[in-house]
MINU-770092 format. One line per 10 residues: number of its first residue (from 1); their letters; for each residue x, y, z of C-alpha. Coordinates in nm, 2 decimals. Each point is the difference from the previous one (the first is absolute). Layout:
REM MINU-770092
NUM) a) X:Y:Z ~ ...
END
This chain:
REM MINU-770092
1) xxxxxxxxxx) 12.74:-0.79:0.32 ~ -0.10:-0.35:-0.13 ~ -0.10:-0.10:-0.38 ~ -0.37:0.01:-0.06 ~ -0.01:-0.29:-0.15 ~ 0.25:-0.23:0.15 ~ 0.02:0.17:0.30 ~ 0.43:-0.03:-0.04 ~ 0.18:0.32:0.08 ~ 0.00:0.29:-0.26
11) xxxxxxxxxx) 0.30:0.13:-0.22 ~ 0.01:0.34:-0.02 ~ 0.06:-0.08:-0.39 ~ -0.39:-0.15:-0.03 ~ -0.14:0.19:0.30 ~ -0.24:-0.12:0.11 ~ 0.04:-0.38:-0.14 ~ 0.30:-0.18:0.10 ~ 0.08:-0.04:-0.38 ~ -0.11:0.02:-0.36
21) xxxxxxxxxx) -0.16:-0.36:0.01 ~ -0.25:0.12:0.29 ~ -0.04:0.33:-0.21 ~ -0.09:-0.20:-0.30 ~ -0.25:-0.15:0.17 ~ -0.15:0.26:0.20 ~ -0.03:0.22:-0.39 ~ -0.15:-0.34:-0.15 ~ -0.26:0.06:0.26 ~ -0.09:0.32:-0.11
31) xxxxxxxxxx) -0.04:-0.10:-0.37 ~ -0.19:-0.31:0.06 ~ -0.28:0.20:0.22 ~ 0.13:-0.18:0.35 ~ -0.02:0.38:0.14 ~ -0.28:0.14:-0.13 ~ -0.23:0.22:0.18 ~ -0.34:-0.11:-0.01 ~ -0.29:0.21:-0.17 ~ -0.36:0.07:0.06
41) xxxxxxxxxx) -0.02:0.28:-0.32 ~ -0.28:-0.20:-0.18 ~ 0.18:0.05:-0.33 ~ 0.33:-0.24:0.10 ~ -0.30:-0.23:0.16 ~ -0.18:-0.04:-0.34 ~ 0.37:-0.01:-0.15 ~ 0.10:-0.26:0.19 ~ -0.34:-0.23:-0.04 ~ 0.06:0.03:-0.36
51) xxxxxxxxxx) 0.34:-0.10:0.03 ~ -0.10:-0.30:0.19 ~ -0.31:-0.13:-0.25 ~ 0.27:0.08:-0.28 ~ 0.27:-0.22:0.16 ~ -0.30:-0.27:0.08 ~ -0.11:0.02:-0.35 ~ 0.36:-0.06:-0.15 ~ 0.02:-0.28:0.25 ~ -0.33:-0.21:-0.09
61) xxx) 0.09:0.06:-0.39 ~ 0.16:-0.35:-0.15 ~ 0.31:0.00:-0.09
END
């Protein structure tokens, strides 16, 4: 079995990754949103527009 992200062979101590760097990095994926499913539920659609004119908004405010 090879790492999923570096594609190295695993260690049966950070199965599936080939260590705790590449499992780091494959867990900073998940909390940054990298591996999120996408949505059509119309609520997370409107969340997510709002999201975006609120992060345009605090954008085009001067500093």
């Amino acid at each position: 079995m090879s790492c999923p992200m570096c594609s190295k062979k695993t260690l049966s101590t950070y199965r599936p990754f080939c260590s705790r760097r590449c499992a780091d990095l494959d867990l900073a994926k998940w909390f940054n949103g990298s591996y999120a499913a996408p949505s059509r539920d119309p609520e997370d659609i409107e969340a997510a527009i709002e999201a975006t004119e609120a992060a345009l908004d605090e954008v085009q405010k001067p500093h």
